[in-house]
C-alpha positions in Angstrom: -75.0 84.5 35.7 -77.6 84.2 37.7 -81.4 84.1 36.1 -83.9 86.6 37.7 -83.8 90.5 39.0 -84.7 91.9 41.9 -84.9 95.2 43.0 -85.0 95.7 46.3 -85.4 99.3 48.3 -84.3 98.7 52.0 -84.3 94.4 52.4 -87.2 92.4 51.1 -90.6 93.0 52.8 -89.3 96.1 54.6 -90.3 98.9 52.5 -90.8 97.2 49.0 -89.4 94.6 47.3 -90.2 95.1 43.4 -90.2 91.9 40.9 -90.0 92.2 37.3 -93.6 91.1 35.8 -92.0 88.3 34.1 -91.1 86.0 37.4 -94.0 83.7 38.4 -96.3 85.0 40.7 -98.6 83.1 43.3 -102.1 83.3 43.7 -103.1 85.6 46.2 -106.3 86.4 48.1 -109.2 87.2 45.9 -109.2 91.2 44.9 -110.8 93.9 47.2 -112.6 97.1 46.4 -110.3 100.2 47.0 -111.1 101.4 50.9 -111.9 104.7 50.6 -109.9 107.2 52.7 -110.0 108.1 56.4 -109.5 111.8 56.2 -108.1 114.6 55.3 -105.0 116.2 56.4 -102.4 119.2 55.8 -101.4 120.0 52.6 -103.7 117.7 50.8 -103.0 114.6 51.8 -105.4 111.8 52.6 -104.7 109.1 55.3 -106.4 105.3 54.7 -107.2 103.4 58.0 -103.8 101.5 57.7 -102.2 104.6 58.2 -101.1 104.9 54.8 -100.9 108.6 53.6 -101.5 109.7 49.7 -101.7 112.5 48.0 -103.1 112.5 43.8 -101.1 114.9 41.7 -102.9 113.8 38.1 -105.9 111.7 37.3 -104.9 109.5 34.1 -107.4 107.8 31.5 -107.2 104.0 32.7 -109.9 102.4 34.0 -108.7 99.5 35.6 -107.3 100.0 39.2 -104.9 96.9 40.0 -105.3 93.9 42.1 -103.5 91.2 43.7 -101.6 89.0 41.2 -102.0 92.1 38.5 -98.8 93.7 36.8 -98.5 97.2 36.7 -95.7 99.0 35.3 -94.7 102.3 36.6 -92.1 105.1 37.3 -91.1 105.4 40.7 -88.9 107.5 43.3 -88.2 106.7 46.8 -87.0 108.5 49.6 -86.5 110.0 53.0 -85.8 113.7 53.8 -83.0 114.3 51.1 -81.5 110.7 50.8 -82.7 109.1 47.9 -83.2 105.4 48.3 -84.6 104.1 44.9 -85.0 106.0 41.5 -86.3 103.5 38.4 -85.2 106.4 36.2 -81.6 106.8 36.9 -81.6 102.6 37.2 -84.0 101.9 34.0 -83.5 105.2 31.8 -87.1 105.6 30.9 -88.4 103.0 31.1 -90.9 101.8 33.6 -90.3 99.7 36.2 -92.5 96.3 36.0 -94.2 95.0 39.6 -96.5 91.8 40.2 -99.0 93.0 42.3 -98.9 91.2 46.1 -101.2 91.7 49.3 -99.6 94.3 51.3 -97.2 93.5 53.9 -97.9 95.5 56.7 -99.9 98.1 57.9 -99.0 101.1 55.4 -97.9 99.4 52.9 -97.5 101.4 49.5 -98.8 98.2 48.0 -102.5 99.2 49.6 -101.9 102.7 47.2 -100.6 101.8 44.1 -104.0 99.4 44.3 -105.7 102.8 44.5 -104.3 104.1 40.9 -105.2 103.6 37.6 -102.7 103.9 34.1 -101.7 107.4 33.7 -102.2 108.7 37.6 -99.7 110.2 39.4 -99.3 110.2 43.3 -97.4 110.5 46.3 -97.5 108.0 49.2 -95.9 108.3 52.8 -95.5 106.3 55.7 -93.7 107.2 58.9 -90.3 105.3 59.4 -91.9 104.1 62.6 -94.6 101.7 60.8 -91.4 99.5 59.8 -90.3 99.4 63.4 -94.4 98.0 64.4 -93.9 95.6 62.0 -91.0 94.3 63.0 -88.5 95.5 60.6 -84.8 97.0 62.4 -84.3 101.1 60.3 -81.3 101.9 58.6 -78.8 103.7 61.4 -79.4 107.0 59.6 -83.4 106.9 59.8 -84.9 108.7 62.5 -88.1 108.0 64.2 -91.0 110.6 63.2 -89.0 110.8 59.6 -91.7 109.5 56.5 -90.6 107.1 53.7 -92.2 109.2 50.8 -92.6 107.4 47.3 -93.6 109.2 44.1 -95.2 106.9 41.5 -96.5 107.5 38.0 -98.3 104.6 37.1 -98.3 103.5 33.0 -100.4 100.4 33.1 -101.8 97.6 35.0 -102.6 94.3 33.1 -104.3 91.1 34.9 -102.1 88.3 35.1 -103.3 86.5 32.1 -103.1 89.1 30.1 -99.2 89.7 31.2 -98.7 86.1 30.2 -100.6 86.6 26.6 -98.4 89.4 25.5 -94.9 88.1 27.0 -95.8 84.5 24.8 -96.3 86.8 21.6 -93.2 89.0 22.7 -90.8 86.2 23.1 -91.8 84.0 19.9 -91.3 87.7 18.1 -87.7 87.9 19.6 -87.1 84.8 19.4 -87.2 84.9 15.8 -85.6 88.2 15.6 -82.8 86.9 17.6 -82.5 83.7 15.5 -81.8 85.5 12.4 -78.8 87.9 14.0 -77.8 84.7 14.9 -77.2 83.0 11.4 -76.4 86.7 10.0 -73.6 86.3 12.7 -72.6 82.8 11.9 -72.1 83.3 8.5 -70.0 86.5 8.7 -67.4 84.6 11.0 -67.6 81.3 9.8 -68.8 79.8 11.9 -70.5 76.3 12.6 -72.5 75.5 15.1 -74.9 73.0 16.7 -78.6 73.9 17.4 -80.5 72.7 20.4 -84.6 72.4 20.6 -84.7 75.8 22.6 -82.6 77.9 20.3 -79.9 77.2 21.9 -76.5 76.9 19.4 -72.9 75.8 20.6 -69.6 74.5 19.1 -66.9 72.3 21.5 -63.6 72.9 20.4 -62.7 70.3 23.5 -64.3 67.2 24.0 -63.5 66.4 27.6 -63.3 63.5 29.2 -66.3 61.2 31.1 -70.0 61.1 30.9 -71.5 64.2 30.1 -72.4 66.8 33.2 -75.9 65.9 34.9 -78.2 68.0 36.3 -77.4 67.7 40.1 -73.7 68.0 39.1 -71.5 70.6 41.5 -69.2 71.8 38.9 -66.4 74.7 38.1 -66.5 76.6 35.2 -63.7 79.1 33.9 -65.6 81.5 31.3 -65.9 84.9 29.7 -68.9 86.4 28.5 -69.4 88.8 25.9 -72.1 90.5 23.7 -72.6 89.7 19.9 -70.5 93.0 19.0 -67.5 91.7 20.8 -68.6 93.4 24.2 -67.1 91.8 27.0 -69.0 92.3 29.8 -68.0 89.4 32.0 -65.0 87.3 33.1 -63.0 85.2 35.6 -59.9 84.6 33.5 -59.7 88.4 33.2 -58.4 90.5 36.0 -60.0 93.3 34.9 -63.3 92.2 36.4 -61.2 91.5 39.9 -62.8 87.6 40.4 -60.2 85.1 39.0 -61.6 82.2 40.3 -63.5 79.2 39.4 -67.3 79.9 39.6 -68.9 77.0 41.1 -72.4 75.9 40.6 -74.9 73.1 40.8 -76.2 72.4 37.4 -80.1 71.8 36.6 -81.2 74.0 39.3 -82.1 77.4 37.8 -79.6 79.1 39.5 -77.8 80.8 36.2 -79.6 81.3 33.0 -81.3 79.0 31.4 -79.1 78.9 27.8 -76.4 78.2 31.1 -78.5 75.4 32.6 -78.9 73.8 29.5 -75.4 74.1 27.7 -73.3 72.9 30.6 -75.2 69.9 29.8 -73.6 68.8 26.7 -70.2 69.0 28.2 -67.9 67.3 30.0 -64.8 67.8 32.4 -62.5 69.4 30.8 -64.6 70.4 27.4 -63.6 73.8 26.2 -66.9 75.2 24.5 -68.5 78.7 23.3 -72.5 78.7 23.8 -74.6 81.3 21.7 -77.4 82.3 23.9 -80.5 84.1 22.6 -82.0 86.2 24.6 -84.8 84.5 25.9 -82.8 82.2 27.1 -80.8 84.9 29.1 -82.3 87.8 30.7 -84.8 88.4 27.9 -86.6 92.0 27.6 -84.8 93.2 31.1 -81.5 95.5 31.0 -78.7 94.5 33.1 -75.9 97.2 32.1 -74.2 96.6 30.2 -76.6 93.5 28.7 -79.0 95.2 26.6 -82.9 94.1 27.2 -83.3 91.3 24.8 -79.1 91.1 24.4 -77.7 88.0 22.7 -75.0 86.7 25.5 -71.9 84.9 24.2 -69.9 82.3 26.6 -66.7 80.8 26.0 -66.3 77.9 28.8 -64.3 75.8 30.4 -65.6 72.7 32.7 -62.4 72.8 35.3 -63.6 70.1 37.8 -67.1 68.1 37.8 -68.4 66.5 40.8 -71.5 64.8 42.3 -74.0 66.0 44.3 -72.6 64.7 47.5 -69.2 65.3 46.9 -70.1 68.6 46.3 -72.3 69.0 49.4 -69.2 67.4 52.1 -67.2 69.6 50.3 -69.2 72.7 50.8 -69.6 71.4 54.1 -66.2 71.1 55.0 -65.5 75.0 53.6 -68.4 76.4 56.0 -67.0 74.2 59.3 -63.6 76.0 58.4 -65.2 79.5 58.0 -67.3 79.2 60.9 -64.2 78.2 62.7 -62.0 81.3 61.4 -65.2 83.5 62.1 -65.3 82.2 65.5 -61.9 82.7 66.2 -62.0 86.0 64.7 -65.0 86.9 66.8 -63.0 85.6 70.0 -60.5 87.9 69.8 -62.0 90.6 68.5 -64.0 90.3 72.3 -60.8 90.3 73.6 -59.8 93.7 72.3 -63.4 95.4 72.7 -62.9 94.4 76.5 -59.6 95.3 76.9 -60.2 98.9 75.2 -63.5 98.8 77.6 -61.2 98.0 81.3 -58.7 100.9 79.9 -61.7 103.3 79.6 -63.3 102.3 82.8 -59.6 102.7 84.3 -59.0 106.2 82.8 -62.0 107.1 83.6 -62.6 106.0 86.9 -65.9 103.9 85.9 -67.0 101.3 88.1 -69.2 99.3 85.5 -71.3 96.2 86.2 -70.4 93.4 83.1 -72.8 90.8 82.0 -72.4 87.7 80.4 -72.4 89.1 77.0 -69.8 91.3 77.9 -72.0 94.7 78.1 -71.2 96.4 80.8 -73.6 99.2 82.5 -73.7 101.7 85.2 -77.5 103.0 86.3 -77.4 106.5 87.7 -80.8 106.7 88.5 -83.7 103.6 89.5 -86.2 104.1 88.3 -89.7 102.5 89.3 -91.4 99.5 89.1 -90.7 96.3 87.3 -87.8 95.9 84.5 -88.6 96.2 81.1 -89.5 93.0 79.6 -89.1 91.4 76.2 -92.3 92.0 73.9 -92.8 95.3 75.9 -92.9 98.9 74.1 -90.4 101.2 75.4 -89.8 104.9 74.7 -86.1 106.1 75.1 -83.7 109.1 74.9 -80.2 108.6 74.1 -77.0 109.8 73.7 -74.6 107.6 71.7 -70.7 108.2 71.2 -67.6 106.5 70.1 -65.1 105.7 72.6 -63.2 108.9 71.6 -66.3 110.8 73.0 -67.2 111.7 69.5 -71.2 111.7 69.4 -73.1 109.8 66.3 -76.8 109.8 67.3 -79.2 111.6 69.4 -82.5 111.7 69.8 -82.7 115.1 72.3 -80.8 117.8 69.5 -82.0 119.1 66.5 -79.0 118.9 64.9 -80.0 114.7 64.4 -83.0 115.9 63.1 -85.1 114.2 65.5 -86.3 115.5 68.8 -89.1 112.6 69.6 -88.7 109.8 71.9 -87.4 106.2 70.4 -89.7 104.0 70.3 -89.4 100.3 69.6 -90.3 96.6 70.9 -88.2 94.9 73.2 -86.5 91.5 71.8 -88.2 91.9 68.4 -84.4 92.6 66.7 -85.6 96.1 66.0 -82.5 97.4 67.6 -79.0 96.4 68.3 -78.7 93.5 70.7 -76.8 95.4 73.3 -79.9 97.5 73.5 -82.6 94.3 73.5 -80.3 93.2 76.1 -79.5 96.4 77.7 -82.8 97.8 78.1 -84.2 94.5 79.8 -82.1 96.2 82.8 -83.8 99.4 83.3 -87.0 100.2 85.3 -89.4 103.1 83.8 -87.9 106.5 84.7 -84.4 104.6 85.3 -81.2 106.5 83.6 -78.5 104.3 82.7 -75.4 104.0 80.4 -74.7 100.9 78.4 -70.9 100.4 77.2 -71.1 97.8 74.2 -68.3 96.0 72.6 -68.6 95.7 69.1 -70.6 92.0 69.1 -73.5 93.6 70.5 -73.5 96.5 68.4 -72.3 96.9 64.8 -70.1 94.8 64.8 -67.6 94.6 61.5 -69.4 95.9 59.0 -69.7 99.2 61.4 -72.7 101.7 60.1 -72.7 104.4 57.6 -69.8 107.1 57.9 -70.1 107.8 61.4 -69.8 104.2 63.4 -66.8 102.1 61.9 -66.3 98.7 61.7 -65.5 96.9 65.4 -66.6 100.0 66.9 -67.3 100.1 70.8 -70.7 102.4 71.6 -71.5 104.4 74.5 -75.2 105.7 74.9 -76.5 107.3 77.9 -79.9 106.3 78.2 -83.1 107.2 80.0 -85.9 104.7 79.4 -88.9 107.1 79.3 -92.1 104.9 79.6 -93.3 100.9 79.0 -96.5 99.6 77.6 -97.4 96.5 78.6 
């Protein structure tokens, strides 16, 4: 139900976060010349002093190159070695992907090239896994340091940001007429009634309800199914089919579902039974969300189950997160419980004297080190080992067969890294060898990582902290 799109590649503002053109945009900073390249390198790539790396594959004809608050649209592919993280062709069939230009992130951003290109160029882009890290951003378990984020773009066209607005006006009055007319062609063929609203907006009520009518404000439940002018159903929570029977729950008025939704729920009241017709500017307008078509007409029969103000709404919502934040911390609790117990059992079987902390990591340092600990804010460089408790090994950054032979690198107490290693680390001296036992808490946790680290998994990395910059 919900209003706007957004595509994201890892999390927004880690690697790229791409907005349809139609969302509002804020001004930016005023628009820069392109900075020319630093160099060139192997196999024909050019590096920018951000670090960024490109490579053009075909000149095109346009002859505007983008700037901040411009839209482009374009065809793009991202990925790392052989795992592919984005591709707007297999999401958006052939068509192009829409992005409002915004000043780059951090250093490398892909942003910086795509404001190098004009309509019909094609180029490659690369940045090393590592610039996330520098900017503050924790990698995916399966990235490895020295590994490049590569992104292939073929860019169709860049308009300014008036221009965008210009042609989506004449677009939606065009549709909106178009839909208007399916709309009576579909009226009169099922004999059907309705009531038209300012906006386009058409709705019968085959149930009045009871009360004043719902305000914008209102917390409210609605009971719905949602289907396409052929009959489609695409959506439901009275159907088990689409596996969420319950109430959906919403405050009205606040653009947090479509707007046809925002408006409808409006002109009911608890208890009102209604269908709502909802062109499609209304809805999701020109974007596809399979199975809605771009520019689909959406269809909602409704029920208003329960109504209630804003601040019964907000004590009740209240009251829900004290109780799951008490289940949480309860689960939490024992789960420590059972990470520490499998940890003593180890220890014992193993004949491990370990030193535990307050957290509940426990450590044993095999070798010194010299000089001062590691501090937070300081860059370290590590080698590692890490296992499950089974001795079965996940990660490594000493074998080939992790593709990844260089020293991890990272900042200490920036959340780049698990927190038994923030914490962890803060132990060790340069040069000092050491292995860290973490419960799950301080790893992974429940939600465990990719295929190889499950969820409430206990780690094991045998560590040598390498070298500190101040």
């Amino acid at each position: 139900m919900k209003s706007s799109v957004k595509i994201t590649l890892l999390s927004a503002g880690v690697i790229l976060g791409l907005t349809p053109a139609v969302n509002a945009q804020k001004k930016e900073a005023p628009k820069k010349a392109p900075i020319v390249a630093k160099g060139t390198m192997a196999n024909g790539y050019m590096r920018l002093p951000s670090g960024l790396e490109y490579k053009i594959i075909k000149h095109g004809t346009g002859k505007k190159k983008p700037g901040v608050s411009d839209h482009i649209e374009m065809f793009i592919h991202v990925h790392v070695a052989d795992s592919v993280m984005f591709d707007s062709r297999k999401m958006y069939g052939e068509k192009p992907v829409p992005y409002a230009i915004v000043a780059p992130k951090f250093k490398g951003d892909p942003v910086e090239g795509f404001m190098m290109m004009v309509a019909g160029d094609s180029a490659v882009f690369r940045i090393p896994v590592d610039s996330l890290q520098k900017s503050g951003n924790q990698l995916l378990p399966w990235m490895k340091p020295g590994q490049k984020i590569e992104y292939n773009v073929e860019l169709v066209s860049v308009r300014t940001d008036a221009e965008e607005k210009k042609e989506n006006e004449a677009k939606g009055a065009a549709q909106k007429g178009i839909d208007d007319t399916k709309l009576q062609e579909y009226f009169k063929k099922n004999n059907i009634k309705p009531m038209k609203t300012a906006s386009g907006l058409y709705y019968t009520i085959t149930k009045e309800g009871e009360g004043e009518k719902i305000q914008a404000g209102q917390s409210i439940s609605v009971n719905y199914t949602g289907k396409l002018i052929d009959g489609k159903i695409f959506d439901s929570n009275e159907d088990s089919t689409f596996h969420h029977m319950e109430p959906f729950n919403l405050e009205v008025g606040k653009g947090r579902v479509i707007k046809g939704w925002d408006e409808g729920l409006q002109l009911l009241k608890k208890g009102s039974k209604a269908t709502m017709y909802i062109p499609s500017g209304l809805a999701y307008g020109p974007q596809e969300r399979n199975p809605i078509p771009a520019n689909g007409i959406l269809i909602f029969d409704v029920t208003i189950a329960d109504v209630k103000s804003a601040e019964e709404a907000k004590k009740e919502a209240e009251a829900k997160a004290e109780k799951r934040k008490k289940e949480m911390a309860e689960k939490s609790s024992k789960q420590k419980l059972t990470d520490d117990k499998e940890l003593k059992d180890y220890f014992a079987k193993n004949n491990i004297h370990a030193i535990r902390t307050e957290t509940g990591l426990y450590y044993t340092i095999t070798k010194e080190g010299t000089g001062e600990n590691a501090k937070a804010g300081e860059k370290v460089s590590m080698s590692y080992l890490g296992k499950l408790l089974d001795g079965k090994v996940f990660d490594k950054n000493v074998d080939d067969n992790f593709v990844n032979t260089r020293p991890f690198t990272f900042t200490l107490g920036q959340h780049q890294v698990i927190s038994g290693w923030d914490e962890g680390v803060q132990l060790l001296k340069k040069g000092s060898k050491a292995t860290f036992y973490l419960p799950s808490h301080l790893a992974y946790g429940e939600r465990g990582a990719g295929a190889n680290i499950p969820p409430n998994s206990v780690l094991i990395f045998d560590v040598e902290l390498l070298n500190i910059e101040k």
